[in-house]
N, C-alpha and C positions, 0 to 999 in steps of 0.2 A: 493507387493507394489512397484510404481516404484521410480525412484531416485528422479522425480521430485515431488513426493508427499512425499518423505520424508526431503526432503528440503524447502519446500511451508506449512508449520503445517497449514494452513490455508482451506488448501483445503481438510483438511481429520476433522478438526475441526468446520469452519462453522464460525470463526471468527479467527483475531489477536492479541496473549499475549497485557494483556494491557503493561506489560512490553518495549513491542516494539514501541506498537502505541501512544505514551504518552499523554493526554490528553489536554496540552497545544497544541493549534494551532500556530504556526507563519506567514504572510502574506504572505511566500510564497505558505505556504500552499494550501492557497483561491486563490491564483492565479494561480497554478496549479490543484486544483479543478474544474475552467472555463473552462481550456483547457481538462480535460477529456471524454467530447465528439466529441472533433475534432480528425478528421483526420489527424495528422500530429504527425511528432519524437520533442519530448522535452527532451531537455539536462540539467539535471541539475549538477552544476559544484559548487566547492567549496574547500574551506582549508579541511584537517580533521578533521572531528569531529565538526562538526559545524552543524548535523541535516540532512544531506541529506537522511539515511536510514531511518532515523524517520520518515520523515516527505512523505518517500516511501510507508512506511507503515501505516500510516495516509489514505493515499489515497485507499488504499488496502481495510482496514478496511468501508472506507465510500462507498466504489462500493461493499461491501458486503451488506450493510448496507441498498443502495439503488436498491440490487438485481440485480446487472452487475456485480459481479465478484465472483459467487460463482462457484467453482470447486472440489464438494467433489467426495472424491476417494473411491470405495466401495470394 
């Protein structure tokens, strides 16, 4: 198995711990959901602890979701 499928539980699972992906959305969210088909780097920046890997993994979850981001490791 390699490092990055053991670091990715996603990709060997087929979905994201709800643990991670939390079920509240926040507006940045949706607004980084628009941008998930463009071409282009998005930065997201912030205090600690204020939602950025949440809200990473929110996205993660919905390009599973919507059948773009599935990478299972066999």
């Amino acid at each position: 198995m390699s490092w990055l499928s053991i670091q990715n539980h996603w990709w060997r699972e087929g979905r994201v711990r709800p643990d991670l992906a939390k079920e509240f959305k926040r507006e940045a969210f949706l607004e980084l959901e628009k941008l998930a088909g463009v071409r282009q780097a998005v930065i997201i920046s912030g205090l600690r602890r204020v939602g950025k890997s949440t809200i990473m993994m929110q996205l993660v979850q919905r390009l599973i979701e919507n059948g773009l981001g599935i990478f299972l490791v066999r």
